[in-house]
C-alpha positions in Angstrom: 23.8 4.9 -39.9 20.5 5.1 -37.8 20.8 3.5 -34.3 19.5 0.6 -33.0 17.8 -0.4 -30.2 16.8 -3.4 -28.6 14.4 -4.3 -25.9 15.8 -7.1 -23.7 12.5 -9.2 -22.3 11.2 -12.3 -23.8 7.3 -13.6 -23.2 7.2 -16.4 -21.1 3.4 -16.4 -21.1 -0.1 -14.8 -23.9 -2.6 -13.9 -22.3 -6.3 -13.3 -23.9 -5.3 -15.1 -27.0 -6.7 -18.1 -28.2 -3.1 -19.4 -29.7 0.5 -18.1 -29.4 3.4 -18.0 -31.6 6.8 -17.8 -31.1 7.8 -14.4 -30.2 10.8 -12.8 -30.0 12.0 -9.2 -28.7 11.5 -7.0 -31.8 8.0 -8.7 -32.0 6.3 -7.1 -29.0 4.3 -4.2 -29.2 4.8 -4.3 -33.5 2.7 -2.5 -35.3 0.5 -1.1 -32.2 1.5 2.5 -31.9 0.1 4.6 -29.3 -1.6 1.3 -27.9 -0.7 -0.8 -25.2 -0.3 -4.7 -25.6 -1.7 -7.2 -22.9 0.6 -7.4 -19.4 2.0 -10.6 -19.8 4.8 -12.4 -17.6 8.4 -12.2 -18.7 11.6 -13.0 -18.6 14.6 -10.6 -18.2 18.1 -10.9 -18.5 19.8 -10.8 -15.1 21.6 -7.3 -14.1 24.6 -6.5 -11.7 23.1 -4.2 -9.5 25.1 -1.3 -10.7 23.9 1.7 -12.5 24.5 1.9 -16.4 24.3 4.4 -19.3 21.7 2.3 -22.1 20.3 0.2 -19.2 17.1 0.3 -16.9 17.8 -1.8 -14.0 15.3 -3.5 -11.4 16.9 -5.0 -8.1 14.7 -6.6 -5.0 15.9 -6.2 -1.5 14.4 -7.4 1.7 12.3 -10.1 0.3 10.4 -11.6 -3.1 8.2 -9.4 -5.0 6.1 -8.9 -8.3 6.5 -5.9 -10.4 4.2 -4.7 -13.5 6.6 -2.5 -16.0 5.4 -0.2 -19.2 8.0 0.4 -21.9 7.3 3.7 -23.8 9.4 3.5 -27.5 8.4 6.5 -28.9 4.5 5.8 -28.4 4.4 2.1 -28.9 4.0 1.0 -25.3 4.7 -2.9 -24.0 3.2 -3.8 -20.6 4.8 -6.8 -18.6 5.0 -8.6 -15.6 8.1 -10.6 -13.8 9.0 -11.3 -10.2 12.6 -11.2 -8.4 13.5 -13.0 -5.2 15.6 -11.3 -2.6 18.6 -9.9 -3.8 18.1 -10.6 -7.4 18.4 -8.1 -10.4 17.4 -7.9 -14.0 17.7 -5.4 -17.0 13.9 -4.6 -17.6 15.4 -2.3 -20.9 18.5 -2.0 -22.6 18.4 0.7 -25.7 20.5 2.8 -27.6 19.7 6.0 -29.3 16.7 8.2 -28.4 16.3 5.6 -26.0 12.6 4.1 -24.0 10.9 5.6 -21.0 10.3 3.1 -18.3 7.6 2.4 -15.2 7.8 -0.1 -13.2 5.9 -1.1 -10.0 6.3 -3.2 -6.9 2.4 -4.7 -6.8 3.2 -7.6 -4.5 5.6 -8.6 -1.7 5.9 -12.1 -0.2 3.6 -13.5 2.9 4.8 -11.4 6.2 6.8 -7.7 4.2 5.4 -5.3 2.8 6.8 -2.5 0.4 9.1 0.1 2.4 11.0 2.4 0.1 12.7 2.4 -3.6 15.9 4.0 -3.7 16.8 5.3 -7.5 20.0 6.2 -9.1 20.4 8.0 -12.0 23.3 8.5 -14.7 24.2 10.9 -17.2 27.1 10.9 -19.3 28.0 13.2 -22.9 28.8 10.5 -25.5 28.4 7.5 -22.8 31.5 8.5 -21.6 32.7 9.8 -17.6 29.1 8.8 -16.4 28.2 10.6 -13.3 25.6 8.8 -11.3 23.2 10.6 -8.4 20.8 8.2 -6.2 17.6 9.5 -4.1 15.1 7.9 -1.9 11.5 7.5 -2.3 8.4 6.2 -0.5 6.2 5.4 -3.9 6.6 1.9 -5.0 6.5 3.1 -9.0 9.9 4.1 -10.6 9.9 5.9 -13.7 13.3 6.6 -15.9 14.9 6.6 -19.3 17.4 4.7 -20.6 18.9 6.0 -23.9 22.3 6.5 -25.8 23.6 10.2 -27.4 21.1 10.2 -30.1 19.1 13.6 -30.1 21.0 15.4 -26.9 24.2 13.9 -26.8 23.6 12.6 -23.8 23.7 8.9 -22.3 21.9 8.0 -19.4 20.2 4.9 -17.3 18.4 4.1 -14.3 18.8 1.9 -11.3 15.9 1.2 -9.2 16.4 -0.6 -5.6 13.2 -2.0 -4.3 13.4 -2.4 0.0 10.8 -4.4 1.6 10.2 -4.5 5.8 8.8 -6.9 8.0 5.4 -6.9 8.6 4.7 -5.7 12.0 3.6 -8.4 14.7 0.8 -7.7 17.1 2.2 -8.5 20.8 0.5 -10.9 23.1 0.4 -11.3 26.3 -0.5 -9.3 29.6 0.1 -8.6 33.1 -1.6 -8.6 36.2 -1.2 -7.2 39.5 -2.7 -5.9 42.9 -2.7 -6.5 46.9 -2.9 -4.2 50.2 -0.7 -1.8 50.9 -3.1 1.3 51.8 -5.0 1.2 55.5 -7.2 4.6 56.5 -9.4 4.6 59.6 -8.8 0.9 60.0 -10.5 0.2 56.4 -8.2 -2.2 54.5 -8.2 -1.2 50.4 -7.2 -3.6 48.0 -6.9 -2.8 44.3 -6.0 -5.0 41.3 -5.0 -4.5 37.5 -5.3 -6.4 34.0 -3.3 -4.6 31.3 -2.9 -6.7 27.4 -0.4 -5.4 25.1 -2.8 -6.0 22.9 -5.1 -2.2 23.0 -8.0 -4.0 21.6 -8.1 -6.5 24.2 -10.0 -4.7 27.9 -7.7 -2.9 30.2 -8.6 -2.9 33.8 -8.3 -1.4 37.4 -10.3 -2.5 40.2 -10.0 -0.6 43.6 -11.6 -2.6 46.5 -12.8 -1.7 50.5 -15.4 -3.7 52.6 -18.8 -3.0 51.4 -17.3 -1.6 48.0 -16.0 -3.0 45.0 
């Protein structure tokens, strides 16, 4: 019996066509081998944040964010688009068999984070059974993976990918000023007095002060 696969997204916009139709999941990326469709925006079913054999896995952590994914089945490549609020997840592909290669990148955080780190976790298991799971950290916001059933090797595997966003960094205002007497030499009275910002763009200043000099 051959195996079956299925790609879990569903087209929630066309773009660069003059008229859709309804399109369901074994429609994308149909007879276009070796070509990649349009990036559209999609919809995904939700995940559970844990790593599975068959499964590719997106989760967002830290703050809102827009990913662009590529879905490689055996040359016949679909490009995408979807976006996950904090603490969300979704299954960006779900096959069976030989399985799909899959990209997928952060492009976009929300107003005030920026992309920090992706942490990915891996597993393998003979048959899809006793998975064994491995995670690593990384500072590139692009995952790639597979997600495949026994078919060919034997071997089942997925991917989790954790997408951690920071807090943009705030420039610090304010200053502080000082000064006053407190040196006398030969009866000459020296005053001095200082501007520093915490801001280094802003002028830092020391001014050192005796009669007749400034």
């Amino acid at each position: 019996m051959p195996s079956i696969r299925q790609l879990l997204f569903l087209p929630a916009t066309c773009l660069g066509l003059a008229a859709c139709q309804e399109t369901g999941p074994s429609d994308l990326g149909r007879n276009q081998p070796n070509s990649p469709t349009a990036t559209v925006a999609v919809t995904l079913p939700p995940g559970n944040g844990v790593a599975e054999v068959e499964e590719f896995e997106v989760c967002k952590h830290g703050s809102s964010a827009t990913f662009d994914f590529a879905i490689d089945d055996n040359g016949t490549v679909t490009q995408g688009s979807f976006s996950l609020n904090d603490g969300e997840c979704v299954i960006v592909a779900s096959a069976g068999g030989t399985g799909v290669a899959v990209t997928v990148t952060e492009t976009s955080a929300s107003s005030g984070f920026h992309f920090d780190s992706a942490v990915v976790t891996t597993v393998t298991a003979p048959n899809c059974l006793n998975p064994v799971s491995s995670s690593s950290s990384q500072a590139s916001p692009t995952v790639s993976g597979t997600a495949s059933g026994s078919a060919g090797d034997g071997i089942c595997d997925g991917t989790l990918a954790e997408f951690f966003n920071a807090a943009d960094t705030q420039a610090a205002s304010g200053r502080m000023t000082g000064g006053g007497r407190q040196i006398t030499i030969g009866g000459l009275k020296i005053t001095r007095g200082f501007t520093i910002h915490c801001d280094i763009l802003l002028s830092n200043n020391l001014e050192i002060n005796w009669p007749g000099h400034k």
